[in-house]
C-alpha positions in Angstrom: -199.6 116.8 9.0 -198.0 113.4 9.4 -199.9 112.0 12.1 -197.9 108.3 11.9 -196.7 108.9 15.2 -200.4 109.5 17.0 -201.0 106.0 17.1 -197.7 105.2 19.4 -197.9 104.6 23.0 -196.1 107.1 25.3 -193.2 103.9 25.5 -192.9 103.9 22.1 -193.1 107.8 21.4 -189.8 107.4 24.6 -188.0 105.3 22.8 -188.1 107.3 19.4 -187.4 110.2 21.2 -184.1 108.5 22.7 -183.0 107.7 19.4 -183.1 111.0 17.6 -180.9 112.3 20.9 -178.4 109.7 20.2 -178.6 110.7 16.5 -178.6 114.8 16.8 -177.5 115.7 20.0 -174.0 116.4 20.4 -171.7 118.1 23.1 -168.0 119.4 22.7 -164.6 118.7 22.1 -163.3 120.7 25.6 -160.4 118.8 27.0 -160.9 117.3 30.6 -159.1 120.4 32.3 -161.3 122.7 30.2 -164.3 121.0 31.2 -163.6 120.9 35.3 -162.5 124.9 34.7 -165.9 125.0 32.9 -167.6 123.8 35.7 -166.5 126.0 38.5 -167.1 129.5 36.5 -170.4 127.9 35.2 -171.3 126.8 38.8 -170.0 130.1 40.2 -172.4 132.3 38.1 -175.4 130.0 39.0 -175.1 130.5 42.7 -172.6 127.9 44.0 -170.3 130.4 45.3 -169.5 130.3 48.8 -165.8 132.1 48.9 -163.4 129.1 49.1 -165.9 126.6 50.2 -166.6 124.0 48.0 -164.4 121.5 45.7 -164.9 120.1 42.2 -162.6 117.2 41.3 -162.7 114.8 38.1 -160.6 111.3 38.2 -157.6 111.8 36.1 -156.2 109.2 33.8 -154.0 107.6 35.9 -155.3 105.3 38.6 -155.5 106.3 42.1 -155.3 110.6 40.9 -157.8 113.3 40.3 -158.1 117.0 39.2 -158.9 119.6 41.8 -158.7 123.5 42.1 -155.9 125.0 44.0 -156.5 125.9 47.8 -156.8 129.9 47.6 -158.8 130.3 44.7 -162.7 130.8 44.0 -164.7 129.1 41.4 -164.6 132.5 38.9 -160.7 132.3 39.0 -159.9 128.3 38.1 -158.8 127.9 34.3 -157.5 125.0 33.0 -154.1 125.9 33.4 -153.9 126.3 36.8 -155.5 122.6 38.2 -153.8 120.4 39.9 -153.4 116.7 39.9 -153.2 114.9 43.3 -153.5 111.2 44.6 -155.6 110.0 47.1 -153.4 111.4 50.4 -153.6 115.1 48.4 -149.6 114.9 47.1 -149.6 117.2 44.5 -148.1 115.7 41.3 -148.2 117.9 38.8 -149.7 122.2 39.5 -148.5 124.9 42.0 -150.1 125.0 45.4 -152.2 122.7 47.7 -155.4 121.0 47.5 -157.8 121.8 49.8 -157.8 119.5 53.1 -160.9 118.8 52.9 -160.9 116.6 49.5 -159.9 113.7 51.3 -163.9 112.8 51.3 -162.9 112.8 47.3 -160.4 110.3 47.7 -162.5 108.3 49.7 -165.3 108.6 47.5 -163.2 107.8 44.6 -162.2 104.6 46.1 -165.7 103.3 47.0 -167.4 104.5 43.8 -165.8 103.2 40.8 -168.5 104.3 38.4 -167.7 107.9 39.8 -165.9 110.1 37.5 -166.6 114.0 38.6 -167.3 114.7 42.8 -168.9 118.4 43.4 -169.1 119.9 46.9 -170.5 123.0 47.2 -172.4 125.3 49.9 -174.8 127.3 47.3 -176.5 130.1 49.6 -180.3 127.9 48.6 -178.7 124.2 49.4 -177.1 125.6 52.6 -180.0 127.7 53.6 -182.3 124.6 53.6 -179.8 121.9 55.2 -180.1 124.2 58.6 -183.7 123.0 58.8 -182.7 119.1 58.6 -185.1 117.9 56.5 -184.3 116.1 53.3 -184.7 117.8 49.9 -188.5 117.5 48.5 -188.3 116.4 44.7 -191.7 117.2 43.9 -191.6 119.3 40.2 -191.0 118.0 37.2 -187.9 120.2 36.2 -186.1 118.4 39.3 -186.5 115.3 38.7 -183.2 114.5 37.0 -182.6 114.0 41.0 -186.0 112.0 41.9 -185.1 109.2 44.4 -181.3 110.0 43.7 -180.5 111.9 46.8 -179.4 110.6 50.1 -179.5 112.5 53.0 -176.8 112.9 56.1 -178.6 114.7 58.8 -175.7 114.3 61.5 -172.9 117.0 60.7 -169.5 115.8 60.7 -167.6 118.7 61.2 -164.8 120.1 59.1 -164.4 117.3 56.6 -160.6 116.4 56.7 -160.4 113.4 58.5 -161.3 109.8 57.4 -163.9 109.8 59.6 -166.1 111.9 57.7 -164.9 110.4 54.2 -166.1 106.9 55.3 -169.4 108.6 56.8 -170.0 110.6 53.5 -168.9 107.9 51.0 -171.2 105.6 53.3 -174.5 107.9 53.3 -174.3 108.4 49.4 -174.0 104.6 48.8 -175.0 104.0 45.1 -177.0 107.7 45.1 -175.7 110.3 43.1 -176.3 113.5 45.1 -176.2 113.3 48.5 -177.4 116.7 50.5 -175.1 116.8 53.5 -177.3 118.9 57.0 -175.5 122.0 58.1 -173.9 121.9 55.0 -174.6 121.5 51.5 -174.8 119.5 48.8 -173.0 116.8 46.7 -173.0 114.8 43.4 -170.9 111.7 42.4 -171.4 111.4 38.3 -170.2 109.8 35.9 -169.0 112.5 33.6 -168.1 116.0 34.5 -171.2 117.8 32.4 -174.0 115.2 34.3 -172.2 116.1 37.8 -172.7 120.2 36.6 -176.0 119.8 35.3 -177.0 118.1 38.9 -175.0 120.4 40.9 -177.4 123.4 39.0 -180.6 121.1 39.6 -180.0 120.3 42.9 -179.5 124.1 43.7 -182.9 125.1 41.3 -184.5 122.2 43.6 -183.6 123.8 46.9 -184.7 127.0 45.9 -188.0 125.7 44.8 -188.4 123.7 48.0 -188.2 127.0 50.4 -190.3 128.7 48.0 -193.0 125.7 48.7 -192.6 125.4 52.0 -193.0 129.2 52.5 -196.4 129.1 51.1 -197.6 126.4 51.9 -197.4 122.3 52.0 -195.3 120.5 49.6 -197.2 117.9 47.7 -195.6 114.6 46.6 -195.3 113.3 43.1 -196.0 110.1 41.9 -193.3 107.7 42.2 -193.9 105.8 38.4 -193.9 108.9 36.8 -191.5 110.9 39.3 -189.1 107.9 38.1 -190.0 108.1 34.3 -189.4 111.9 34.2 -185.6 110.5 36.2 -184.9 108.6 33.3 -186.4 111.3 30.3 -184.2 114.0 31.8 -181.3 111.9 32.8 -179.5 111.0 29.7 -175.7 111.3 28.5 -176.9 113.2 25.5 -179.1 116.0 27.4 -176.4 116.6 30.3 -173.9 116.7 27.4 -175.8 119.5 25.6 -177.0 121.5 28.5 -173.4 121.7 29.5 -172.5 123.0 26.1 -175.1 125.3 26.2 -174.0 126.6 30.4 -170.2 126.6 28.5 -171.3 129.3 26.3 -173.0 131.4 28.4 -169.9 131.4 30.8 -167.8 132.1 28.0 -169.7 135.4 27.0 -167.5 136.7 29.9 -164.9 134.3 31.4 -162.8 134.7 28.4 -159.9 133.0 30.3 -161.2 130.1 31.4 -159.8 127.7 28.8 -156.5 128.8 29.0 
C-alpha cells in the first residue's frame, strides 16, 4: 500500500483531491439549448414538476436576452428546438410562442446579478409542501450542504410574480445567495452555469424532503458551521456540478430520446 498520503493534513489531502478533479473530471460538449432542454426533463423526472409552474432560463449570448421555455409547455416536452430567446420586457426574438409572464423576476434578476448565468423557479411538491409552514430550509446533512448558508429566505408572499414589484423583492431577498426558497411558494437558484443551477435545484428539492422527514420525527439538529462550510466548498465545485449533470443527462436520455433535437 502506498501510504505517502497518510501523513497529509485533511487541507492538504483537499487540495490534492481538487487537483485530480480539475485533471480527470470532465462534463459534455451539449450545446447551450441542449443543456436548458436537459434541465427541464432532468428536473421534471426528479420531482420539479408542477404542470406549467415553474421557469428555467439561461443568459443568451447577446446582452440584455435569455433562453426560456414556451408558455404552454411542461418541463417533459421542452427540447432544444423549441426555446425561445427573449429580452428583458419578454419580446420574443427568435421561437414561436410567449414566455411566461411571470419571468419578468428573470429579467430582473439578470440585471442585478451579473455573475448569474442559469435562474430555476420551480414549485417541486417537497419545496412547496414545506414553504406553507414558513420556516426557512434546515441544512443540517451532509449531502445538502452544496446549499449550507447559500439560501435566503422570503417569508412574505408576493403574489403572482408578474409585476416589478415582486422582481425587485425577489432579486432583493436573494442578494448575493444562490438559492433563495420563496414562502407559499417554492424555490429558486441563481448559478453561474446551467449544470451547477440543476444540480442545486435537485439538492434543494432532496433537502426539503429530508427536512419534513426530520421534522416529522423529531428535532432537527444543527451542523457545525466550519465544517457545514468546508463540506459547501468540497461539494460545490465546477468539475462535480459538471459531472453530476452528465451523469442526470444520461439517465434522462434513457427515455427522452427527443430532447436534443
Amino acid at each position: 500500500m502506498n501510504k505517502t498520503t497518510f501523513n497529509l493534513d485533511k487541507d492538504e489531502l483537499i487540495a490534492r483531491s481538487f487537483n485530480e478533479m480539475d485533471a480527470h473530471l470532465q462534463g459534455t460538449d451539449y450545446t447551450m439549448t441542449q443543456k436548458l432542454a436537459l434541465t427541464c426533463r432532468i428536473l421534471f423526472d426528479n420531482g420539479h414538476d408542477s404542470g406549467l409552474a415553474g421557469q428555467i432560463t439561461a443568459r443568451a449570448e447577446k446582452p440584455g436576452t435569455y433562453l426560456t421555455q414556451r408558455l404552454g409547455l411542461g418541463f417533459d416536452e421542452i427540447c432544444a428546438g423549441n426555446l425561445l430567446l427573449v429580452n428583458g420586457d419578454l419580446e420574443v426574438l427568435e421561437g414561436d410562442g410567449m414566455a411566461n409572464p411571470a419571468n419578468r423576476f428573470h429579467s430582473w434578476l439578470y440585471q442585478e446579478r451579473p455573475d448569474a448565468q442559469c435562474i430555476i423557479h420551480t414549485h417541486a411538491i417537497h419545496t412547496a409542501a414545506l414553504s406553507m409552514l414558513e420556516v426557512p430550509l434546515e441544512i443540517s446533512h451532509m449531502d445538502n450542504c452544496v446549499l449550507y448558508d447559500d439560501v435566503a429566505f422570503l417569508e412574505k408572499w408576493p403574489g403572482v410574480p408578474v409585476g416589478n414589484e415582486e422582481g425587485e423583492m425577489i432579486s432583493a431577498a436573494i442578494g448575493q445567495k444562490r438559492a433563495l426558497f420563496l414562502a407559499h411558494h417554492g424555490l429558486l437558484v441563481a448559478c453561474g452555469s446551467i449544470e451547477e443551477a440543476c444540480m442545486l435545484s435537485i439538492a434543494f428539492e432532496r433537502a426539503a424532503r429530508m427536512h419534513l422527514l426530520a421534522l416529522a420525527a423529531g428535532e432537527i439538529k444543527p451542523i457545525d458551521p466550519t465544517l457545514g462550510r468546508e463540506a459547501h466548498d468540497w461539494i460545490l465545485r465546477s468539475q462535480r456540478s459538471a459531472v453530476g449533470f452528465a451523469y442526470y443527462a444520461r439517465r434522462s436520455l434513457r427515455k427522452n430520446t427527443d430532447c436534443l433535437k
